[in-house]
FIDREN-442294 format. One line per field, with one value per atom (N, C-alpha, C): residue number from 0; residue in three letters; atom name; x, y negated, z. Coordinates in nm, 2 decimals, decimal comma. Example, Ala and Ser with C-alpha at 12.3 -4.5 7.8 and 13.67 -1.06 7.14 Angstrom:
<nodes>
seq: (0 / 0 / 0 / 1 / 1 / 1)
type: (ALA / ALA / ALA / SER / SER / SER)
atom: (N / CA / C / N / CA / C)
x: (1,32 / 1,23 / 1,32 / 1,28 / 1,37 / 1,29)
y: (0,57 / 0,45 / 0,33 / 0,22 / 0,11 / 0,00)
z: (0,78 / 0,78 / 0,78 / 0,71 / 0,71 / 0,79)
</nodes>
This chain:
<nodes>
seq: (0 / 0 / 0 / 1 / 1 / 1 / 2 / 2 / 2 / 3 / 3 / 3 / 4 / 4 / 4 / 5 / 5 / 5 / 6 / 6 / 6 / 7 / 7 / 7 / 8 / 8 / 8 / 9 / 9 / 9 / 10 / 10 / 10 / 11 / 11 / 11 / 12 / 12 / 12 / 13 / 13 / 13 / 14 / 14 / 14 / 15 / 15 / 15 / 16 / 16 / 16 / 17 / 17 / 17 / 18 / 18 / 18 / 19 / 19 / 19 / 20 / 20 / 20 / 21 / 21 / 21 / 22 / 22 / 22 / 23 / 23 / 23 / 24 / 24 / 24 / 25 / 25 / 25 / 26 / 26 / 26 / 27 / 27 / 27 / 28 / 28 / 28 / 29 / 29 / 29 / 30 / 30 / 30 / 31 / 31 / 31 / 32 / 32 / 32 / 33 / 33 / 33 / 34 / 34 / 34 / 35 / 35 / 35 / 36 / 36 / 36 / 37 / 37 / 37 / 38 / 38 / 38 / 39 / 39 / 39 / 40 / 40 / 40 / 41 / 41 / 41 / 42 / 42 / 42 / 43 / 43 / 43 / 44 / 44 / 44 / 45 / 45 / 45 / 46 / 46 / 46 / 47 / 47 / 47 / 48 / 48 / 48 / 49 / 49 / 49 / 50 / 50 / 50 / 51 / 51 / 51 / 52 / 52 / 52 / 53 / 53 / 53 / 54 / 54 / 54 / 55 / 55 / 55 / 56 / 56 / 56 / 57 / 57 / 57 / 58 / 58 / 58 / 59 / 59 / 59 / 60 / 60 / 60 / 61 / 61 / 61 / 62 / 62 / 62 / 63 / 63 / 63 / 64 / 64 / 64 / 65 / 65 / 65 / 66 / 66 / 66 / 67 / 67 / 67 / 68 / 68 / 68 / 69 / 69 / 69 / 70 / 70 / 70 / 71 / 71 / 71 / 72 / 72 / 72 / 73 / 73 / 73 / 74 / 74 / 74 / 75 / 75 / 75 / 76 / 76 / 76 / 77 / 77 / 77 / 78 / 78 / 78 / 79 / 79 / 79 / 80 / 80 / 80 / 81 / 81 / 81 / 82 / 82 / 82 / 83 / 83 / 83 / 84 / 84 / 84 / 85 / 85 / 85 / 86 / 86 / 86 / 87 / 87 / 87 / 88 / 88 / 88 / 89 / 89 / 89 / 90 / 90 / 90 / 91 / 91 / 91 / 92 / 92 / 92 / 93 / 93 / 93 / 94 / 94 / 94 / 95 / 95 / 95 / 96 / 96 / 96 / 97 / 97 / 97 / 98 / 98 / 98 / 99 / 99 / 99 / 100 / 100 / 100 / 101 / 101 / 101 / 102 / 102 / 102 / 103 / 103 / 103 / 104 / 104 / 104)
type: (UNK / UNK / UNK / UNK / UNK / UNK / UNK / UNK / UNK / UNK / UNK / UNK / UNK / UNK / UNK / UNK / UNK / UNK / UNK / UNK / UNK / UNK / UNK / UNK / UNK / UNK / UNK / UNK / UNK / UNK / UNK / UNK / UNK / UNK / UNK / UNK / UNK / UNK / UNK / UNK / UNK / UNK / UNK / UNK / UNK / UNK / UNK / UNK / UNK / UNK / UNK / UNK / UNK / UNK / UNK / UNK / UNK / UNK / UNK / UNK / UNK / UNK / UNK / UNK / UNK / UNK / UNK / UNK / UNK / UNK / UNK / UNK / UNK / UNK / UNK / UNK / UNK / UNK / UNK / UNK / UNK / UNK / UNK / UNK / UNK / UNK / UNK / UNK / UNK / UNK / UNK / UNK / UNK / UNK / UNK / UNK / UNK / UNK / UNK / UNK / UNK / UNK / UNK / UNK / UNK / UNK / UNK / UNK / UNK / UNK / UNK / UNK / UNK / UNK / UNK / UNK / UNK / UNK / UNK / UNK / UNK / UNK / UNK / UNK / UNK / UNK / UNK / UNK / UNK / UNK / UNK / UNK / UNK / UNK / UNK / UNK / UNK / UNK / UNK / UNK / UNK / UNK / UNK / UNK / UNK / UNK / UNK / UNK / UNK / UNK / UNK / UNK / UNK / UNK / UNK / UNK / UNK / UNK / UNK / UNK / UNK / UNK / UNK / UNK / UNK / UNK / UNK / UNK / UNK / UNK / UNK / UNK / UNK / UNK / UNK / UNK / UNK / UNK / UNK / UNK / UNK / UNK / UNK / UNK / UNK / UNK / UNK / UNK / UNK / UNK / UNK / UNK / UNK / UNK / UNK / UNK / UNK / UNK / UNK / UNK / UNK / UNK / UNK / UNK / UNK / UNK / UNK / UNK / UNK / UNK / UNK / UNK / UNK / UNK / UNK / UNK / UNK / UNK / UNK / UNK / UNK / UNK / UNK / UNK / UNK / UNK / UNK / UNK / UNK / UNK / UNK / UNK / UNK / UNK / UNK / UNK / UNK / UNK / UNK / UNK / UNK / UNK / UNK / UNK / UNK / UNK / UNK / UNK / UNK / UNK / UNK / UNK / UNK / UNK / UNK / UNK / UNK / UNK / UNK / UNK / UNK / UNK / UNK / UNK / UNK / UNK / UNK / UNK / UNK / UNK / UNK / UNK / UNK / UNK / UNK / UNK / UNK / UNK / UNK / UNK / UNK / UNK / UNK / UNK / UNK / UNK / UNK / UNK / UNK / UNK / UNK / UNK / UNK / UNK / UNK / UNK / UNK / UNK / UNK / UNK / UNK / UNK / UNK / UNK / UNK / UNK / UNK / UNK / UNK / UNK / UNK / UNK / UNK / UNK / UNK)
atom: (N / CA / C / N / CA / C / N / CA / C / N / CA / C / N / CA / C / N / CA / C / N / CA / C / N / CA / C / N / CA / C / N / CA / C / N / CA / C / N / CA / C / N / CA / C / N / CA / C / N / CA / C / N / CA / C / N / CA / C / N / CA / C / N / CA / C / N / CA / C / N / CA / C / N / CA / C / N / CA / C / N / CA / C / N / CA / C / N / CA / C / N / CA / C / N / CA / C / N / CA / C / N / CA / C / N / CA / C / N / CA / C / N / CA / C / N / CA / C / N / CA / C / N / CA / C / N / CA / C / N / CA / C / N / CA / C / N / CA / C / N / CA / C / N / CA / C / N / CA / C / N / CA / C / N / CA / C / N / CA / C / N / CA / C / N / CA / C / N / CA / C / N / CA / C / N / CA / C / N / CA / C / N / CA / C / N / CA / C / N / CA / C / N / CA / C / N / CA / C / N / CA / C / N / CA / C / N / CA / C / N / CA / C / N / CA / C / N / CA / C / N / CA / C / N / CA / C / N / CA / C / N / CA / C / N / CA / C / N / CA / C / N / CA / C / N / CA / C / N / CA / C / N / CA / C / N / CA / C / N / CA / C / N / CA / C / N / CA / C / N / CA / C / N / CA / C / N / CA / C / N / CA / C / N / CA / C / N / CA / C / N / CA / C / N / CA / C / N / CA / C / N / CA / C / N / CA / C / N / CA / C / N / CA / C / N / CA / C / N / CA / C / N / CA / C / N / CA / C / N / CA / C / N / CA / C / N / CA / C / N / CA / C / N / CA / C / N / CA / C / N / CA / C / N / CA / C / N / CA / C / N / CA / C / N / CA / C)
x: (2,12 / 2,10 / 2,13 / 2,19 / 2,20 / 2,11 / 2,08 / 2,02 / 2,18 / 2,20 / 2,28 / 2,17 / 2,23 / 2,16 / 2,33 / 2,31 / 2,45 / 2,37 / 2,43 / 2,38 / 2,50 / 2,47 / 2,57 / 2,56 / 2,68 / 2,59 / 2,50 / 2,46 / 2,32 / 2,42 / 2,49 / 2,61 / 2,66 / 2,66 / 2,71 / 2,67 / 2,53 / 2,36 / 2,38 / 2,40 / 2,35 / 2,47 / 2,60 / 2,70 / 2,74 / 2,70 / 2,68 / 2,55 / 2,41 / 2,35 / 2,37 / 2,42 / 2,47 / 2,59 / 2,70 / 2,75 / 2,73 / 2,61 / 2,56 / 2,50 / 2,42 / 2,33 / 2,39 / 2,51 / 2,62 / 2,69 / 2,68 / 2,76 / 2,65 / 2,50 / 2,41 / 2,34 / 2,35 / 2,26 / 2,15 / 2,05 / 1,95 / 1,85 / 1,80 / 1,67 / 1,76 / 1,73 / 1,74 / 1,63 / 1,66 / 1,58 / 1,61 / 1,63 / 1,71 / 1,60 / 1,67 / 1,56 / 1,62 / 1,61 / 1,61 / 1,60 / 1,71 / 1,70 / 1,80 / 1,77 / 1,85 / 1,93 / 2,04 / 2,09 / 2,25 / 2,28 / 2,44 / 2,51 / 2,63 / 2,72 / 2,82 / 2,88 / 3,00 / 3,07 / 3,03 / 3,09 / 2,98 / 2,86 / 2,78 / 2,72 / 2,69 / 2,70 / 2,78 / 2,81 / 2,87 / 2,90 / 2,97 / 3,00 / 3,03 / 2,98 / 3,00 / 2,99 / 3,09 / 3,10 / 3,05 / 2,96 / 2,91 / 2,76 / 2,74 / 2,58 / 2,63 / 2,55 / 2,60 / 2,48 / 2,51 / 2,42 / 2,42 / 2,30 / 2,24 / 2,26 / 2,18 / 2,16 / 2,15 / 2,22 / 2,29 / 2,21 / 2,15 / 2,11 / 2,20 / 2,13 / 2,19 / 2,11 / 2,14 / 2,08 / 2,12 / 1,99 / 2,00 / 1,96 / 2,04 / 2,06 / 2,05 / 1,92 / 1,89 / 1,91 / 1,95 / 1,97 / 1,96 / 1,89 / 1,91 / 1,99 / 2,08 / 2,16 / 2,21 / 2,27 / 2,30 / 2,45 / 2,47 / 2,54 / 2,70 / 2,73 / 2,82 / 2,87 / 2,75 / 2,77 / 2,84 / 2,78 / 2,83 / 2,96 / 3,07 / 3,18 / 3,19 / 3,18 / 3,14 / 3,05 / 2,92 / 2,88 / 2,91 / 2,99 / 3,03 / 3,17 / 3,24 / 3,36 / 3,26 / 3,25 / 3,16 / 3,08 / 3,00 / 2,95 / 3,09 / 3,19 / 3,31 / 3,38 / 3,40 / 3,49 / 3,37 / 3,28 / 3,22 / 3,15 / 3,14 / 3,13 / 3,21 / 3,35 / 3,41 / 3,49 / 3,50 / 3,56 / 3,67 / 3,68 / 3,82 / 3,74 / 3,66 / 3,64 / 3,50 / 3,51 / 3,36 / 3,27 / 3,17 / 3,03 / 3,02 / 3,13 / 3,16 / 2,99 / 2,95 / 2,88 / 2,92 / 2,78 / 2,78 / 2,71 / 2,79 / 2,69 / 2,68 / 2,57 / 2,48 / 2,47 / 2,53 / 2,46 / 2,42 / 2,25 / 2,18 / 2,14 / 2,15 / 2,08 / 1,89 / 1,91 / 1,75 / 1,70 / 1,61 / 1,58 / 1,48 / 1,39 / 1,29 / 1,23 / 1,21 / 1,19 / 1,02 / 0,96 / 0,79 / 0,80 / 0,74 / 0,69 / 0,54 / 0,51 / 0,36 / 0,28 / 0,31 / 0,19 / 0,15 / 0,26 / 0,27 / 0,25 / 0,34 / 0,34 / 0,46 / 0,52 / 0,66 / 0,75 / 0,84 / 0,92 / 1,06 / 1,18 / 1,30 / 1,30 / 1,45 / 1,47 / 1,45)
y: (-17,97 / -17,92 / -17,77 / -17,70 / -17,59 / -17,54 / -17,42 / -17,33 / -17,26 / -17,25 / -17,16 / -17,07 / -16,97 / -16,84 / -16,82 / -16,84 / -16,75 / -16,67 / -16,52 / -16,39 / -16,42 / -16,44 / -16,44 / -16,37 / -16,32 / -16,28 / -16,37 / -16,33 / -16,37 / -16,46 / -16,41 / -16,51 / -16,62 / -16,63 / -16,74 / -16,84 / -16,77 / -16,87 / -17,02 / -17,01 / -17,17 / -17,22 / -17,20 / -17,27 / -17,33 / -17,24 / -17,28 / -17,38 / -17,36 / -17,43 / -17,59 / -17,61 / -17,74 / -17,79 / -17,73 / -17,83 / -17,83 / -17,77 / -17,84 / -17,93 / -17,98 / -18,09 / -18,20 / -18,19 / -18,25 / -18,35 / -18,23 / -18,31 / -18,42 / -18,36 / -18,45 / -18,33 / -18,20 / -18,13 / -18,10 / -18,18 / -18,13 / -18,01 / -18,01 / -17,89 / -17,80 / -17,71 / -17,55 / -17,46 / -17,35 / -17,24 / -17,13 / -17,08 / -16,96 / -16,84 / -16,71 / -16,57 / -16,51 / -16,42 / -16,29 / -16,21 / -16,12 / -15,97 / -15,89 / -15,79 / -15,65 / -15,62 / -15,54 / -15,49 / -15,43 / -15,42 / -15,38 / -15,39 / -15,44 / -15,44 / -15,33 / -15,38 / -15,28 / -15,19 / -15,24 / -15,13 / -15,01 / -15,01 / -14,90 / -14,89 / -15,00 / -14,98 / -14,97 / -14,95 / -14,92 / -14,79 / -14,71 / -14,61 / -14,63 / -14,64 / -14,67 / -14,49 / -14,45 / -14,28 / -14,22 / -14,14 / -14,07 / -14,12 / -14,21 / -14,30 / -14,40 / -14,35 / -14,46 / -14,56 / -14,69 / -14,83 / -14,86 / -14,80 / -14,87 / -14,95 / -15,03 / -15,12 / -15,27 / -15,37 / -15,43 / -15,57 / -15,62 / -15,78 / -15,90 / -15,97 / -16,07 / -16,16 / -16,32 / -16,47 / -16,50 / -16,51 / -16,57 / -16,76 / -16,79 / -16,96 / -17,01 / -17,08 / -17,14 / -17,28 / -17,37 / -17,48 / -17,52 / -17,69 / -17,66 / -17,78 / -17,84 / -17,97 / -17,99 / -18,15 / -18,20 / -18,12 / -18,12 / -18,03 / -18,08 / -18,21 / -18,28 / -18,28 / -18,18 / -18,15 / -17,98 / -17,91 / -17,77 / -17,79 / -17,80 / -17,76 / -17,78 / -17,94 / -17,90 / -17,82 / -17,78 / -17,70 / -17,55 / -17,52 / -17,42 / -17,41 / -17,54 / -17,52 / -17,51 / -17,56 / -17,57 / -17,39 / -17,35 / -17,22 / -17,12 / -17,11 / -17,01 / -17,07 / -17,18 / -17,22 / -17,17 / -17,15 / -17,17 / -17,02 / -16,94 / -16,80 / -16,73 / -16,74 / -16,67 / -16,60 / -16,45 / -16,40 / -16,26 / -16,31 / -16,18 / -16,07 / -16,02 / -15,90 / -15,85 / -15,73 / -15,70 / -15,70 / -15,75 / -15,82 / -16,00 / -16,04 / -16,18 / -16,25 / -16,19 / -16,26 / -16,27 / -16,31 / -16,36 / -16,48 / -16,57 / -16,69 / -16,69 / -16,67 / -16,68 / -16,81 / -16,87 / -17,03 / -16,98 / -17,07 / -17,06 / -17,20 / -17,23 / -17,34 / -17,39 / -17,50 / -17,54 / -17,63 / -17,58 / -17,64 / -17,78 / -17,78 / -17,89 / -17,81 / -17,93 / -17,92 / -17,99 / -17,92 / -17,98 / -18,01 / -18,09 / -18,12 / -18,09 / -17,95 / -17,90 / -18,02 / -18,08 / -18,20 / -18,32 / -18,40 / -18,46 / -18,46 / -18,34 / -18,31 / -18,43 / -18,45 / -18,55 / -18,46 / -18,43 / -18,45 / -18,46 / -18,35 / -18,40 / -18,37 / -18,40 / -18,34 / -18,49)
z: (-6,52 / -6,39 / -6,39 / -6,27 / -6,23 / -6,11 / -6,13 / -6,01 / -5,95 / -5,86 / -5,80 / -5,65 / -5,71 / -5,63 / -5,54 / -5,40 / -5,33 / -5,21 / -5,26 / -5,16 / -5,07 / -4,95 / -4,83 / -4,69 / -4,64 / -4,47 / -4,42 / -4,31 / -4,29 / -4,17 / -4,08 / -4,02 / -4,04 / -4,22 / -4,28 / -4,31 / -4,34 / -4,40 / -4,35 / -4,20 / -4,11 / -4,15 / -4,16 / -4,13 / -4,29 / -4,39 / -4,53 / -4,54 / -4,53 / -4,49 / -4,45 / -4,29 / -4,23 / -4,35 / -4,42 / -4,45 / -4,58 / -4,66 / -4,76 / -4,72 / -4,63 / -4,61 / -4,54 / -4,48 / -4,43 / -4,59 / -4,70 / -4,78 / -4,89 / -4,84 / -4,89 / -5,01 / -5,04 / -5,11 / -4,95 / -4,94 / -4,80 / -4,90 / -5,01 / -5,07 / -5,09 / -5,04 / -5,08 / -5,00 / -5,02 / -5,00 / -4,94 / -4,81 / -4,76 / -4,78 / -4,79 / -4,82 / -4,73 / -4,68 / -4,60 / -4,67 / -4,69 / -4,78 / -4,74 / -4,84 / -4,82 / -4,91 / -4,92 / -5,07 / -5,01 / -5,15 / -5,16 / -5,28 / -5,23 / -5,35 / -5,41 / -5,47 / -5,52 / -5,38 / -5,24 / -5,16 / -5,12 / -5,19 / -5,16 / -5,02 / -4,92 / -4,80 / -4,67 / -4,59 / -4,50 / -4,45 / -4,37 / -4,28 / -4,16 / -4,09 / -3,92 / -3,88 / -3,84 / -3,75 / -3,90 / -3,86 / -3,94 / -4,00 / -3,98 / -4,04 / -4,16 / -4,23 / -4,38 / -4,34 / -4,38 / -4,45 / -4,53 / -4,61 / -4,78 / -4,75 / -4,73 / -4,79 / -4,62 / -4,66 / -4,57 / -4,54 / -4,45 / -4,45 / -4,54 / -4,62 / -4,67 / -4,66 / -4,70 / -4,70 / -4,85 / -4,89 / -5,07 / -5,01 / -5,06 / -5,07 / -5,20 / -5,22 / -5,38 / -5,34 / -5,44 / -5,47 / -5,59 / -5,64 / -5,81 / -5,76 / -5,86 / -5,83 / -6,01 / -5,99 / -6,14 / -6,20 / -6,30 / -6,33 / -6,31 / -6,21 / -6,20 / -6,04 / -5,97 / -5,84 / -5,83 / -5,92 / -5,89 / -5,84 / -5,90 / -5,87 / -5,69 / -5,63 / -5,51 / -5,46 / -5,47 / -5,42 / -5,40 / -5,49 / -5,49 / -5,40 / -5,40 / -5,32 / -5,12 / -5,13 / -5,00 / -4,96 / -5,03 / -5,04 / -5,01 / -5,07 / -5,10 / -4,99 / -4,91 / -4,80 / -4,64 / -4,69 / -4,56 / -4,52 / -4,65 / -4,66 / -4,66 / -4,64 / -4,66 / -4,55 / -4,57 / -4,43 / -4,45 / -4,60 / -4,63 / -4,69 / -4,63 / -4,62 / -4,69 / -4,79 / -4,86 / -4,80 / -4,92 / -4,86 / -4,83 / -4,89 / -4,85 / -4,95 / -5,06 / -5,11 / -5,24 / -5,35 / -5,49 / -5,50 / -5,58 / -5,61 / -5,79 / -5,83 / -5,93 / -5,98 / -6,10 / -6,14 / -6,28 / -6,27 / -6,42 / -6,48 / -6,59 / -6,64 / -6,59 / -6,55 / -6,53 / -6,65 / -6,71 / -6,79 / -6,74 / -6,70 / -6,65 / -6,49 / -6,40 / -6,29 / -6,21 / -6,23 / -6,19 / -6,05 / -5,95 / -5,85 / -5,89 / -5,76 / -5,84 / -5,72 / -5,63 / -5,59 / -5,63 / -5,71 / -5,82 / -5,94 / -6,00 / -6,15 / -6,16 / -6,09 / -6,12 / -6,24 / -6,33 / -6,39 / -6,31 / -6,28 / -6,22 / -6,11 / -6,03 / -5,91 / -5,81)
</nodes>
């Protein structure tokens, strides 16, 4: 199993969102946050933007789905232009259901 972490516009969130659950990943986890990347913020006139709205999208899935999930994330995020987003994948070692105590996804 994988975790994938994808930091996205916040624009992008629903439309990444619908067609992961469209393609059948429905659990994930949307965040609301702040940050910046390698462009340091913005400059609009003379007003800089630290630090910019983003949508963190967690998902854990089998390690036989990533590649689509990820095509799906990068097709539906994407807009040319810096700030498009990072997606993060980490190994999951074991997965608890804390109202169960189930074992797995």
């Amino acid at each position: 199993m994988k975790m994938l972490k994808a930091i996205v516009r916040p624009e992008a969130a629903d439309m990444v969102a619908d067609a992961l659950a469209e393609a059948g990943h429905n659990s994930m986890t949307k965040i609301n946050a702040f940050g910046r990347g390698k462009q340091n913020g913005i400059m609009l006139g003379s007003v800089h933007y630290d630090e910019l709205p983003k949508t963190i999208i967690m998902l854990v899935v089998e390690d036989e789905s990533v590649e689509e999930v990820l095509k799906i994330i990068k097709y539906k995020a994407y807009t040319g232009n810096f700030g498009d987003g990072k997606i993060f994948i980490t190994p999951v070692d074991k997965v608890l259901t804390v109202r169960t105590g189930a074992l797995g996804l």
